[in-house]
MIDOSE-1310 file (N, C-alpha, C; in nm, 2 decimals, decimal comma, always signed):
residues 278
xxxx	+10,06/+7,66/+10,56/+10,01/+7,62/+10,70/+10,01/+7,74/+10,79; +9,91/+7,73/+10,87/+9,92/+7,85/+10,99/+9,97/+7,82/+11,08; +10,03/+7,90/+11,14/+10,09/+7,87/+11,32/+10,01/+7,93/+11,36; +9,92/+7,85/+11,42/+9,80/+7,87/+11,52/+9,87/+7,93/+11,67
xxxx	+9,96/+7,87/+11,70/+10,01/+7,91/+11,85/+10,11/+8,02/+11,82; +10,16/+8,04/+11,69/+10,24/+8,17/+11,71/+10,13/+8,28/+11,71; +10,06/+8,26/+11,62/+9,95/+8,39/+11,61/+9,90/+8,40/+11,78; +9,81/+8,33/+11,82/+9,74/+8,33/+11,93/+9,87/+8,37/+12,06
xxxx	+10,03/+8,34/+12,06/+10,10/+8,34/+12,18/+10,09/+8,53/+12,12; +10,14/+8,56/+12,03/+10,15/+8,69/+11,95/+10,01/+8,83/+12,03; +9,91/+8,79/+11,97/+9,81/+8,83/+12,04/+9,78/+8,84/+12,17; +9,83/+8,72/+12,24/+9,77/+8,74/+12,38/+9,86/+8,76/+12,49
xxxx	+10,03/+8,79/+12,41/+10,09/+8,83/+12,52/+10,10/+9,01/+12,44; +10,10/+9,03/+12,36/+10,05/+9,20/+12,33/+9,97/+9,27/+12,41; +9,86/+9,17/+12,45/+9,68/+9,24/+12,52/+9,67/+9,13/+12,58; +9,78/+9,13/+12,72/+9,75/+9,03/+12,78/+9,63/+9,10/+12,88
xxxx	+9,66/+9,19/+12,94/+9,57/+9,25/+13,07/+9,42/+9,25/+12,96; +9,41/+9,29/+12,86/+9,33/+9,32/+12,78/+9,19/+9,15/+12,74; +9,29/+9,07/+12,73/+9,27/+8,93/+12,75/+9,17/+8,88/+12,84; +9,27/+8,89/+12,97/+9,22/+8,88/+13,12/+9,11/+8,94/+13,12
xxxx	+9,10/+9,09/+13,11/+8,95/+9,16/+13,10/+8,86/+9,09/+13,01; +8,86/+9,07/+12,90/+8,76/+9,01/+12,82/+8,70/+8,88/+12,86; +8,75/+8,74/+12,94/+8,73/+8,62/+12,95/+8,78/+8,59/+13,14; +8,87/+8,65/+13,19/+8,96/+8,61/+13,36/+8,89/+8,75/+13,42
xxxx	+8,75/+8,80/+13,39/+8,74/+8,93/+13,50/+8,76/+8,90/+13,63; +8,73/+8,76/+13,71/+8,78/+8,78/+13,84/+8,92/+8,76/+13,85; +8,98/+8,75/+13,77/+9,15/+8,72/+13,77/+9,22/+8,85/+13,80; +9,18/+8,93/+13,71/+9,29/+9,04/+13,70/+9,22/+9,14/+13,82
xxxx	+9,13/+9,13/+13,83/+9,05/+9,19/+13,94/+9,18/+9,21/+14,05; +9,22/+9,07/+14,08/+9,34/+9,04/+14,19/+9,46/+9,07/+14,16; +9,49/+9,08/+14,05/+9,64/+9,14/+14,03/+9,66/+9,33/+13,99; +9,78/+9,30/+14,08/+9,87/+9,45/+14,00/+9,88/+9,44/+13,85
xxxx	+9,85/+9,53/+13,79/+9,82/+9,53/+13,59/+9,99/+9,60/+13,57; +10,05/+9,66/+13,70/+10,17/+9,70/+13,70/+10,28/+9,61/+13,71; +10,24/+9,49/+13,71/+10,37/+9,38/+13,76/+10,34/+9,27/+13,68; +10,35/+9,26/+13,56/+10,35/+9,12/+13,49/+10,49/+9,11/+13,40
xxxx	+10,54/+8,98/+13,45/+10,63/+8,94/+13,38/+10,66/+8,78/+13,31; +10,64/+8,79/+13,18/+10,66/+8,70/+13,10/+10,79/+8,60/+13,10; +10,77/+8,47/+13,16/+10,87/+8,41/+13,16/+10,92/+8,34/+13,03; +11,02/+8,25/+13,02/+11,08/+8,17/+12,93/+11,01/+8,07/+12,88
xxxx	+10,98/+8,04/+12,76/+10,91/+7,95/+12,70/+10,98/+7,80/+12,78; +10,89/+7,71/+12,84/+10,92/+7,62/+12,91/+10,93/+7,50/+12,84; +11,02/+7,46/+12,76/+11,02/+7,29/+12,65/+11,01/+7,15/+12,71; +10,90/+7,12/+12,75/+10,88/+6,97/+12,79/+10,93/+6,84/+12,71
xxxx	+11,02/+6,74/+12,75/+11,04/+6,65/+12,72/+10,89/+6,55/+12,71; +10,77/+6,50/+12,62/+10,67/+6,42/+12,62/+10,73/+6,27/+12,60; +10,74/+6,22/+12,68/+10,82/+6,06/+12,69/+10,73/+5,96/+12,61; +10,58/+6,02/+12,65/+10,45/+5,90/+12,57/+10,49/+5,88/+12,48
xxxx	+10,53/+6,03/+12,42/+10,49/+6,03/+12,22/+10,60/+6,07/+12,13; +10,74/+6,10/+12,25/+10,84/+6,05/+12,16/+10,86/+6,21/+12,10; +10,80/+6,33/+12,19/+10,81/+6,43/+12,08/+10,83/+6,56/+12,24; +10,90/+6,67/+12,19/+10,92/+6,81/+12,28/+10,78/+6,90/+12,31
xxxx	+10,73/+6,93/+12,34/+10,57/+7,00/+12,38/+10,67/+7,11/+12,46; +10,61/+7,21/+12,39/+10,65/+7,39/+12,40/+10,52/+7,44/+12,47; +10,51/+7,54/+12,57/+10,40/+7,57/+12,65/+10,39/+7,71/+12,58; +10,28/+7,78/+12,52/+10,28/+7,87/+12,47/+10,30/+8,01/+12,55
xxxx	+10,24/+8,04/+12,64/+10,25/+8,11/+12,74/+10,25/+8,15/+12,89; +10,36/+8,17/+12,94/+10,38/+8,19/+13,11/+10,38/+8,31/+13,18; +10,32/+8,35/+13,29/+10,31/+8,48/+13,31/+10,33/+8,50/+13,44; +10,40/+8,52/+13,56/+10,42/+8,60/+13,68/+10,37/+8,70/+13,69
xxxx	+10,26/+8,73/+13,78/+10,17/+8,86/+13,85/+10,19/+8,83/+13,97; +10,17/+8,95/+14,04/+10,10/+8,95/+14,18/+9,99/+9,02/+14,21; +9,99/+8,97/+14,34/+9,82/+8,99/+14,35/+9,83/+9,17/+14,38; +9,76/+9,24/+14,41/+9,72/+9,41/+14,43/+9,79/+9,42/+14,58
xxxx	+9,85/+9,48/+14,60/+9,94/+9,54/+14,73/+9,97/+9,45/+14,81; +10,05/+9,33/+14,77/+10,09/+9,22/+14,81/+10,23/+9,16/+14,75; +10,31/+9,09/+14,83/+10,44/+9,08/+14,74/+10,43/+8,93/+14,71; +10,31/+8,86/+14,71/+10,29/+8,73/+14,69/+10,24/+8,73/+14,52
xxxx	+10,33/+8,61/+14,42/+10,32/+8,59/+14,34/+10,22/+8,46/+14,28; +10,13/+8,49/+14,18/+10,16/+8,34/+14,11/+10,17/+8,38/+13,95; +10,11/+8,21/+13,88/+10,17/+8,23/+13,73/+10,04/+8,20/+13,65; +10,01/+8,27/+13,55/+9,90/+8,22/+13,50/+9,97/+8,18/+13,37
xxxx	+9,92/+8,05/+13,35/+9,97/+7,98/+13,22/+9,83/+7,97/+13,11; +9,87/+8,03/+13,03/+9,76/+8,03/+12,88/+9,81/+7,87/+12,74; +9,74/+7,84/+12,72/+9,80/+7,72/+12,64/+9,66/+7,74/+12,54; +9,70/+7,74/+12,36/+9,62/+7,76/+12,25/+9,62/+7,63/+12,26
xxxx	+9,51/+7,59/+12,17/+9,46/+7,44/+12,16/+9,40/+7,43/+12,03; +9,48/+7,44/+11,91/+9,41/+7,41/+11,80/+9,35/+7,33/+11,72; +9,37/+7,21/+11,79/+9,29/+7,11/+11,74/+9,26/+6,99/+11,87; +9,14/+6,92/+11,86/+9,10/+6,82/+11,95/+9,21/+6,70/+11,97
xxxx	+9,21/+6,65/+12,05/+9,28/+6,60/+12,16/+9,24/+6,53/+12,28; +9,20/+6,37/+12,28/+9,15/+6,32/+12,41/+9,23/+6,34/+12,52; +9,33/+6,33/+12,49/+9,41/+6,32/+12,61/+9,45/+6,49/+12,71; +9,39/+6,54/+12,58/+9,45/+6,68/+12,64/+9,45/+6,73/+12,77
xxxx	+9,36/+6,72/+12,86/+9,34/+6,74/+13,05/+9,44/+6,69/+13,06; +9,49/+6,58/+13,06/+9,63/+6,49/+13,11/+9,75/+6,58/+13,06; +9,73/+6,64/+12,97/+9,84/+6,68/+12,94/+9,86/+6,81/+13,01; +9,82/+6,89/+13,02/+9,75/+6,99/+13,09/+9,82/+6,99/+13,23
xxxx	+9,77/+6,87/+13,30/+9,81/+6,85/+13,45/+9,97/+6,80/+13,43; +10,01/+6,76/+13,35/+10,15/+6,71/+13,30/+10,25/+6,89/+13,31; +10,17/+6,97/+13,24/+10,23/+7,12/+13,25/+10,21/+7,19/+13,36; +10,13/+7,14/+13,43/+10,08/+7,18/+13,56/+10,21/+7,18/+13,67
xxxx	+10,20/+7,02/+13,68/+10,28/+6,97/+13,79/+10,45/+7,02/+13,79; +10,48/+7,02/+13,64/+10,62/+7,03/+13,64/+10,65/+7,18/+13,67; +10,55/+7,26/+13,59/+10,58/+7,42/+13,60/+10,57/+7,44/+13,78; +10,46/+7,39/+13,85/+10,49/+7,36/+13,97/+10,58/+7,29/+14,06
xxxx	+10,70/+7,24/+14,03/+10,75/+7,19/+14,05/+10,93/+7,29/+14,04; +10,90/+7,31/+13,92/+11,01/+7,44/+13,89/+11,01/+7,55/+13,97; +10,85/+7,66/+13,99/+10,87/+7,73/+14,02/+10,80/+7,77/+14,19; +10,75/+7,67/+14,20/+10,67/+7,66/+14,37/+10,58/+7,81/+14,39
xxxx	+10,53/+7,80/+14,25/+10,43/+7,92/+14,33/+10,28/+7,83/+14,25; +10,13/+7,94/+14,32/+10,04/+7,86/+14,23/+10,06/+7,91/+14,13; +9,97/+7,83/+14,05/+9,89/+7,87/+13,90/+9,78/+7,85/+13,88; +9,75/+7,92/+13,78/+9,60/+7,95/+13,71/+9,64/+7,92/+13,54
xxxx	+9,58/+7,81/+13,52/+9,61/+7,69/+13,40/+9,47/+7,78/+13,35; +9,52/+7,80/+13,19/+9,39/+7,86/+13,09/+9,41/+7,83/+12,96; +9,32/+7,74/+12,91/+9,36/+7,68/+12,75/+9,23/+7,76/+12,66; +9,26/+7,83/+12,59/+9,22/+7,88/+12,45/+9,16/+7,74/+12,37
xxxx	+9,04/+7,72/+12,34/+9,00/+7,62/+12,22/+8,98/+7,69/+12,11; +9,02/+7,69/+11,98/+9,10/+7,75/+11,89/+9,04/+7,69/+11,76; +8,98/+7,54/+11,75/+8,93/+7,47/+11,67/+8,81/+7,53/+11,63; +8,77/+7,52/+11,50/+8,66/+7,53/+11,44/+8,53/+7,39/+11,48
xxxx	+8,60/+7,30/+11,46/+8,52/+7,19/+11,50/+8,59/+7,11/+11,59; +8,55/+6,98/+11,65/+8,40/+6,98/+11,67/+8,35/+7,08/+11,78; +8,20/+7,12/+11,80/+8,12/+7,21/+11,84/+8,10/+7,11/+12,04; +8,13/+7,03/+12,07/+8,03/+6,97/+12,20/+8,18/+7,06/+12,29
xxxx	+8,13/+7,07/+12,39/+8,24/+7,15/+12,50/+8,37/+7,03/+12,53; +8,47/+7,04/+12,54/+8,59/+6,97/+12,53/+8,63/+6,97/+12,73; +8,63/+6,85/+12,73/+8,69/+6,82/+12,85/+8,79/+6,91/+12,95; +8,76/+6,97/+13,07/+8,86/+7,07/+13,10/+8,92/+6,99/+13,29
xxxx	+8,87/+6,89/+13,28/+8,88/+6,79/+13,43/+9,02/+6,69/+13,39; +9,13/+6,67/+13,48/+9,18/+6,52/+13,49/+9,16/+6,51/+13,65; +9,09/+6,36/+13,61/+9,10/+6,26/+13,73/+9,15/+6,16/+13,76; +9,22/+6,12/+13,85/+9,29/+5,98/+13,94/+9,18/+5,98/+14,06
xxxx	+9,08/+5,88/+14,07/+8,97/+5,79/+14,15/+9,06/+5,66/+14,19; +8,98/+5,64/+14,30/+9,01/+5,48/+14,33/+8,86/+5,47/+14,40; +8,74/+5,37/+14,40/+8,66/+5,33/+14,46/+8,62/+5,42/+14,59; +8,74/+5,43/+14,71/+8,77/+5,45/+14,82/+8,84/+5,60/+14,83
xxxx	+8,87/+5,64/+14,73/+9,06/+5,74/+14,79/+9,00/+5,83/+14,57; +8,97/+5,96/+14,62/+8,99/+6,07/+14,54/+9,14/+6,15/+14,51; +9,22/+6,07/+14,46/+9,37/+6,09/+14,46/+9,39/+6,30/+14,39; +9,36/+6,28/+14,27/+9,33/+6,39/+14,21/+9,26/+6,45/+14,14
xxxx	+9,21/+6,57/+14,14/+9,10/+6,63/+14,03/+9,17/+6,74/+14,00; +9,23/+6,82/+13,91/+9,30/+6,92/+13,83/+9,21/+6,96/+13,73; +9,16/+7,10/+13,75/+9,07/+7,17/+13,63/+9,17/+7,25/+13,58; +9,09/+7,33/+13,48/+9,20/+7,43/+13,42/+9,04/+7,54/+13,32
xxxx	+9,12/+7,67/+13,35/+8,96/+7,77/+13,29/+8,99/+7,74/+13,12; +8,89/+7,71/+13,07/+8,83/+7,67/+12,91/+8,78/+7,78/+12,86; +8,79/+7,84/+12,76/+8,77/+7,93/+12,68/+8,72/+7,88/+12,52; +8,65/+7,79/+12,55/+8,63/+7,74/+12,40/+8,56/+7,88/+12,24
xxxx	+8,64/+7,87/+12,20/+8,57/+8,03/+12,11/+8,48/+7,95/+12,00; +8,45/+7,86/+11,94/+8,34/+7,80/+11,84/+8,21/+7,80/+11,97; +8,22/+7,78/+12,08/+8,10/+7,78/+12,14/+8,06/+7,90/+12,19; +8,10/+8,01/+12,16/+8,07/+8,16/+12,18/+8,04/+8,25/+12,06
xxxx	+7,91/+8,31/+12,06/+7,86/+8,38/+12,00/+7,93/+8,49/+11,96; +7,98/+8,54/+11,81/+8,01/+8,69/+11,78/+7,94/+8,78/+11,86; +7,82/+8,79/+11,83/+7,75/+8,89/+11,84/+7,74/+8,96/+12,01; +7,79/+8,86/+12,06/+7,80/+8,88/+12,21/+7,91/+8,99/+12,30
xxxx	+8,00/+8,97/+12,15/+8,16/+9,08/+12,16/+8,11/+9,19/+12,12; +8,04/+9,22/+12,00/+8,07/+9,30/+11,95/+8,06/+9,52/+12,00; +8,02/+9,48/+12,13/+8,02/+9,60/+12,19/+8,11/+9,61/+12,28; +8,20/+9,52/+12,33/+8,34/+9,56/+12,37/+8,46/+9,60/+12,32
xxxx	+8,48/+9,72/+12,38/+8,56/+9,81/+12,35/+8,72/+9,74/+12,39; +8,77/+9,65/+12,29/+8,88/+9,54/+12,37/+8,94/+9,47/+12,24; +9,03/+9,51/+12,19/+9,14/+9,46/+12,11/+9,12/+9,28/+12,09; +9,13/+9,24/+12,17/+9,09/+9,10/+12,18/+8,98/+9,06/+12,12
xxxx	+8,90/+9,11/+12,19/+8,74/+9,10/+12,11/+8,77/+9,11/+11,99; +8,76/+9,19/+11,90/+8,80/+9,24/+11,77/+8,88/+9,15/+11,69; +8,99/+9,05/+11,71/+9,05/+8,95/+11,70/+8,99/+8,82/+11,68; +8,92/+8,78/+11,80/+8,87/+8,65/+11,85/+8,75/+8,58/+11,78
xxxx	+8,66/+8,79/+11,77/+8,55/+8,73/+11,74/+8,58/+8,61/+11,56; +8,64/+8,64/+11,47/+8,70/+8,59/+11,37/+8,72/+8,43/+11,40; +8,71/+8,41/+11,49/+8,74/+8,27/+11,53/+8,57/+8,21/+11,62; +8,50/+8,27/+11,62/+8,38/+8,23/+11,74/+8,31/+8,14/+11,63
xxxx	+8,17/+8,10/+11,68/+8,05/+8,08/+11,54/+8,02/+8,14/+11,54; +8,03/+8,17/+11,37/+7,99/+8,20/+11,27/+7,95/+8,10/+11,17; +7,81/+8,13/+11,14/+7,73/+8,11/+11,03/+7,77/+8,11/+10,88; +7,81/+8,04/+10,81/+7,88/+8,04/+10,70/+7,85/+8,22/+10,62
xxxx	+7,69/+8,23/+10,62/+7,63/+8,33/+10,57/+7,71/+8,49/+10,67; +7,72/+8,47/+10,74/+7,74/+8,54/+10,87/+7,89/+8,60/+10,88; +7,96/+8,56/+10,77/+8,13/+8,53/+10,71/+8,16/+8,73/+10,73; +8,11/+8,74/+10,60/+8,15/+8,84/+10,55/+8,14/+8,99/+10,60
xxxx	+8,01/+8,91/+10,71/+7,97/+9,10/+10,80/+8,03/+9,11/+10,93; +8,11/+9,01/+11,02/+8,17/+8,96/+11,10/+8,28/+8,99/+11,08; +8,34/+8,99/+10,95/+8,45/+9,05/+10,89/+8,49/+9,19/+10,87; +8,38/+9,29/+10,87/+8,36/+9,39/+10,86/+8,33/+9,42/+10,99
xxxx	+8,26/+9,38/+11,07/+8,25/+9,45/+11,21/+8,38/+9,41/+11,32; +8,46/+9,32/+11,30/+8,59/+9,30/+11,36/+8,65/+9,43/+11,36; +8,66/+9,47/+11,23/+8,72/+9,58/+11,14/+8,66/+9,72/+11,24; +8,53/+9,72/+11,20/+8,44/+9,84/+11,28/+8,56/+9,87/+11,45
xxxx	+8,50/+9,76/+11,46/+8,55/+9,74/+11,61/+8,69/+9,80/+11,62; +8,80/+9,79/+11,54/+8,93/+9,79/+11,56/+8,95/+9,95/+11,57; +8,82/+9,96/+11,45/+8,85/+10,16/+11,42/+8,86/+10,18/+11,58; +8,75/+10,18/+11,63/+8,69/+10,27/+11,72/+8,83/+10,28/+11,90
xxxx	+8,92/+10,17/+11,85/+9,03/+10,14/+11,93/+9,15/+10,19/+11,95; +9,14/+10,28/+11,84/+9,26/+10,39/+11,80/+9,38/+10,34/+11,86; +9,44/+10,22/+11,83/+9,57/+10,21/+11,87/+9,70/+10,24/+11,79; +9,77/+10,21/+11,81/+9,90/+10,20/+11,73/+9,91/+10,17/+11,60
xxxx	+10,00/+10,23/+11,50/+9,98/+10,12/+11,39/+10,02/+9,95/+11,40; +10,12/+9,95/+11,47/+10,18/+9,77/+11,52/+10,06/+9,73/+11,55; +10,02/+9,75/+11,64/+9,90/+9,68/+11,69/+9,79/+9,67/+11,63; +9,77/+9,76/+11,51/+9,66/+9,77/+11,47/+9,72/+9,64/+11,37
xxxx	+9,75/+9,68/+11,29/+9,85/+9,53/+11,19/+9,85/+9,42/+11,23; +9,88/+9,38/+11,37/+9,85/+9,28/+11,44/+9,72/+9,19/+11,44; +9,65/+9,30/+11,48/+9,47/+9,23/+11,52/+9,45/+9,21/+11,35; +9,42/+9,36/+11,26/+9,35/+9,31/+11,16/+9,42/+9,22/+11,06
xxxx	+9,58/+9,17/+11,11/+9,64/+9,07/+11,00/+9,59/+8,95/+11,09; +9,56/+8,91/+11,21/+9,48/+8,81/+11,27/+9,35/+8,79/+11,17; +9,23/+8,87/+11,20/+9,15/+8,89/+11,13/+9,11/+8,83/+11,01; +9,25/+8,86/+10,91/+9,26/+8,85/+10,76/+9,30/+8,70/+10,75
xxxx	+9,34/+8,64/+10,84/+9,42/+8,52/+10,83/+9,27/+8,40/+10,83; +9,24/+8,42/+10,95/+9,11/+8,37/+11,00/+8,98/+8,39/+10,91; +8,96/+8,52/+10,88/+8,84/+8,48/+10,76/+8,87/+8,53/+10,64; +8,94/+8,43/+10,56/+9,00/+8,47/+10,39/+8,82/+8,45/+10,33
xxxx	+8,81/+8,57/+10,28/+8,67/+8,53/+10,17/+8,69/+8,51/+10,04; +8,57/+8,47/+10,00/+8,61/+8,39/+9,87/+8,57/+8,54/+9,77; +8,50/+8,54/+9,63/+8,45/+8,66/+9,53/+8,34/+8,75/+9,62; +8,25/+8,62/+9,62/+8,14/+8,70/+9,66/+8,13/+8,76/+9,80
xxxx	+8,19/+8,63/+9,89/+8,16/+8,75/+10,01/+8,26/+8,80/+10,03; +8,34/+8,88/+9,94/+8,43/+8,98/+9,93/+8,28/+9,09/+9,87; +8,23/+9,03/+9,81/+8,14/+9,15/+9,77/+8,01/+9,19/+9,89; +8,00/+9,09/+9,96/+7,91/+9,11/+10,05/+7,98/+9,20/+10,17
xxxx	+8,15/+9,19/+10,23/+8,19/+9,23/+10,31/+8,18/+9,39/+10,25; +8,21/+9,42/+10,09/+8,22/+9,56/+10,07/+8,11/+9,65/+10,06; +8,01/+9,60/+10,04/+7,88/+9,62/+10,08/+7,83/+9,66/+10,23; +7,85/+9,61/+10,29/+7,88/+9,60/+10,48/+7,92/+9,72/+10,53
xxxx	+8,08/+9,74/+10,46/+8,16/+9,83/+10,47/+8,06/+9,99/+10,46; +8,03/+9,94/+10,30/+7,94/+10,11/+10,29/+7,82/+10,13/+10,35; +7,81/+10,04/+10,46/+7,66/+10,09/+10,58/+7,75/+10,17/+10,68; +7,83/+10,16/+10,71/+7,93/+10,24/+10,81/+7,92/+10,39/+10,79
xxxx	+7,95/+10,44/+10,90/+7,97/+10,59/+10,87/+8,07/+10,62/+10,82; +8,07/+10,77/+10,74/+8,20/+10,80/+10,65/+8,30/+10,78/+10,74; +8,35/+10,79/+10,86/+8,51/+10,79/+10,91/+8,54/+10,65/+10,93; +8,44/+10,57/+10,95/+8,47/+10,42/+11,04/+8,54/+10,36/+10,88
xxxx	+8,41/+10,42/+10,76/+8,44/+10,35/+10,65/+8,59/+10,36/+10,57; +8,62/+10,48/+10,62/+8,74/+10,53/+10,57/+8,83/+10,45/+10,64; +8,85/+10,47/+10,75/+8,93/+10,33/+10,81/+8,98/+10,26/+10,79; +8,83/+10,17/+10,78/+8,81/+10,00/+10,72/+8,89/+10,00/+10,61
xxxx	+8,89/+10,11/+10,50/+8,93/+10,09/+10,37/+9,09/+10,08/+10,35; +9,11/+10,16/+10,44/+9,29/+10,20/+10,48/+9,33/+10,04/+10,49; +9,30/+9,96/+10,62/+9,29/+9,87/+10,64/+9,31/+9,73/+10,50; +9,20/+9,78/+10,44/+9,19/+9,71/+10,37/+9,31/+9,70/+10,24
xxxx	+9,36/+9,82/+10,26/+9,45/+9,86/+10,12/+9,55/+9,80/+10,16; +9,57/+9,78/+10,32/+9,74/+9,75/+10,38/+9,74/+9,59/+10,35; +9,63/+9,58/+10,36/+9,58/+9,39/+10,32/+9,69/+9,38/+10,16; +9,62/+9,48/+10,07/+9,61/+9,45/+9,94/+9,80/+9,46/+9,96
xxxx	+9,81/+9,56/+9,98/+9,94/+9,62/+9,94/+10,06/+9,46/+10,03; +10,05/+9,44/+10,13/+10,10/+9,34/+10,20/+10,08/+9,26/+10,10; +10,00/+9,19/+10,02/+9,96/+9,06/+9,94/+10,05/+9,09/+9,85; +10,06/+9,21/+9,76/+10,15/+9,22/+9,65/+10,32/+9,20/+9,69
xxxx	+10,33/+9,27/+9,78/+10,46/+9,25/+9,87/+10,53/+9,14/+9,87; +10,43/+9,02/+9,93/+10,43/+8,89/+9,92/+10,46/+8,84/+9,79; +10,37/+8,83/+9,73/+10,42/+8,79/+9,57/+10,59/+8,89/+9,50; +10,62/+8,98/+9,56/+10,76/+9,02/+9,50/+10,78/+8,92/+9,58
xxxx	+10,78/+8,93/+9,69/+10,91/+8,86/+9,74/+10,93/+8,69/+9,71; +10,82/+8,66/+9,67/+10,84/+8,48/+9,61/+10,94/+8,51/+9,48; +10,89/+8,62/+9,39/+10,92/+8,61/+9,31/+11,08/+8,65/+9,30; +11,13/+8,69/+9,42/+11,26/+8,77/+9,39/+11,34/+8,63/+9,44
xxxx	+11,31/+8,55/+9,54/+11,30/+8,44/+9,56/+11,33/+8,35/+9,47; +11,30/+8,36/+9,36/+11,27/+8,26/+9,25/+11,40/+8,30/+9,13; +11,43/+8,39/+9,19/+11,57/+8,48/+9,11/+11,49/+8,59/+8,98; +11,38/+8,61/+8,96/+11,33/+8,74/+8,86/+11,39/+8,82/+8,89
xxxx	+11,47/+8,92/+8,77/+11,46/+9,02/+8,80/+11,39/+9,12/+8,83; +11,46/+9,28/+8,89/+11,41/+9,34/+8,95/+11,33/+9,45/+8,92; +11,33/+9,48/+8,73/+11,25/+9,53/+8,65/+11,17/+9,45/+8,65; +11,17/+9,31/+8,62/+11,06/+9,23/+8,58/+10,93/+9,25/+8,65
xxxx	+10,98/+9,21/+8,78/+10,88/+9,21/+8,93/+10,84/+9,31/+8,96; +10,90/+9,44/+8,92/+10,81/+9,55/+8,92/+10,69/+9,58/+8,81; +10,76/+9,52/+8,69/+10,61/+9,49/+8,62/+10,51/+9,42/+8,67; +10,53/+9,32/+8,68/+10,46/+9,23/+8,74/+10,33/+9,26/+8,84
xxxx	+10,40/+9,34/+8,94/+10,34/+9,33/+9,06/+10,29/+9,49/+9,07; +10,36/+9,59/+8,96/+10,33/+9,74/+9,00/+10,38/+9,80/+9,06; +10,48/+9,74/+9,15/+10,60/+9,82/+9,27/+10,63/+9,89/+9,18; +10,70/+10,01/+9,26/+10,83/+10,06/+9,15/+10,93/+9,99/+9,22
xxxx	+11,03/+9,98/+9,13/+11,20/+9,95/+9,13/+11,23/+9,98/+9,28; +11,23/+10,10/+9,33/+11,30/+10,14/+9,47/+11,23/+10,02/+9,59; +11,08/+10,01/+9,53/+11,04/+9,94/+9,64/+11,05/+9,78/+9,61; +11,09/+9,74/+9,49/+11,15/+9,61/+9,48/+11,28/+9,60/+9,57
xxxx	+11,35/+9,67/+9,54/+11,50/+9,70/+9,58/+11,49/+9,68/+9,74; +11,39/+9,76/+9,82/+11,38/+9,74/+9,97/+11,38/+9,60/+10,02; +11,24/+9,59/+9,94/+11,21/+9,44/+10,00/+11,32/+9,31/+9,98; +11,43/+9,33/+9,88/+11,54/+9,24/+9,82/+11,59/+9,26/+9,96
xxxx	+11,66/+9,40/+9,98/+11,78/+9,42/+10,10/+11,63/+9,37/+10,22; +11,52/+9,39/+10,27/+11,50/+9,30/+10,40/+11,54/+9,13/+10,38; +11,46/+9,10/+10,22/+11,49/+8,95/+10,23/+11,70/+8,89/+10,28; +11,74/+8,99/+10,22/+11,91/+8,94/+10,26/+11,88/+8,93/+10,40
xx	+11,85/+9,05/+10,48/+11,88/+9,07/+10,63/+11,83/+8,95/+10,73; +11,72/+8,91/+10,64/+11,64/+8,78/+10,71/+11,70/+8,69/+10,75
């Protein structure tokens, strides 16, 4: 199973300003990029449903040469939900209530399906008396075009697009230009690991458009291609890693698993002493 909200909380508090730029340009416009601070994951008691509801992300900024604060709260949304606006204003009220500053409510739609735009309103009407209307900014990514990212120079982009529509046919070069994209961003290695193990999560291909994506790859120029490939090895090499470690897991020996998988011995041996420390 994936953790949808750890990946997405992972990503968007790494590149949070980065974020904002891509999707809140009039947001960040207003704040100091010098003053953001990530509060405590806030655990709501849900009384309806009998269950804890965890808020994925909280953020304190201020606005540009001002000592006045508010909070912008990000919430992933991976799968549909009628009730979800209510719940929304449920996170709303209380985080308001805790911390008496405003907020700026922003939910990530995260779902592949369904495609029709998802409700971003709760309202309390009476005939006579407009008690409440609570929005919140919507970011639905299935109703956003890849091809519309792909010339932003923005970590995020590079990530997300992996999640937008895409055209089944459309898999494997989307896959490859995520990648393009990442080259041209020269970040860190962490960060780089980050986005394109995002990436890798989100579009697993099957034989062929593994053969269509490497194909893709060799239209690139020699350095982007070189890149990509590196990239691609850390993929491979991570997978095999994986498989030691089920296997060490499973009590194999530590010659065995090196047959197996090709490691040598020393590097079985590592990954044994991380699995203890875990």
């Amino acid at each position: 199973m994936i953790d949808h909200d750890r990946l997405f909380k992972e990503l968007i508090s790494t590149f949070f300003v980065e974020f904002l730029d891509l999707f809140l340009p009039q947001v960040v416009s207003q704040i100091d990029r010098d003053y953001i601070q990530f509060l405590p994951q806030e655990v709501f008691n849900d009384v309806t449903y009998g269950e804890k509801k965890e808020i994925d992300l909280l953020a304190q900024v201020r606005y540009q040469q001002q000592e006045t604060c508010f909070l912008i709260h990000v919430e992933n949304q991976s799968y549909t939900e009628s009730a979800f606006a209510k719940r929304m204003f449920k996170y709303f009220a209380r985080l308001y209530e805790k911390y008496d500053l405003a907020i700026y409510p922003v939910v990530v739609f995260s779902f592949d399906e369904p495609l029709r735009p998802e409700p971003q309103i709760h309202r309390v009407t009476f005939p006579d008396l407009n008690v409440l209307e609570f929005q919140f900014a919507a970011i639905q990514l299935n109703r956003l075009s890849w091809r519309d990212f792909l010339q932003q120079k923005n970590p995020v982009a590079a990530a997300l697009m992996a999640k937008m529509n895409i055209p089944t046919s459309e898999r494997p070069h989307v896959k490859a230009e995520c990648l393009r994209l990442l080259t041209t961003l020269k970040l860190d290695p962490a960060r780089m690991q980050l986005i394109s193990g995002f990436v890798d999560t989100y579009l697993k291909l099957d034989a062929a458009e593994e053969q269509a994506f490497k194909a893709a790859v060799d239209t690139m120029g020699l350095d982007e291609r070189e890149e990509v490939m590196e990239i691609v090895t850390s993929w491979e090499q991570r997978a095999i890693e994986r498989v030691a470690v089920n296997l060490l897991r499973e009590g194999m020996a530590i010659e065995a698993i090196a047959r197996v998988t090709g490691l040598s011995v020393e590097q079985v041996l590592s990954l044994q002493a991380q699995l203890a420390d875990s």
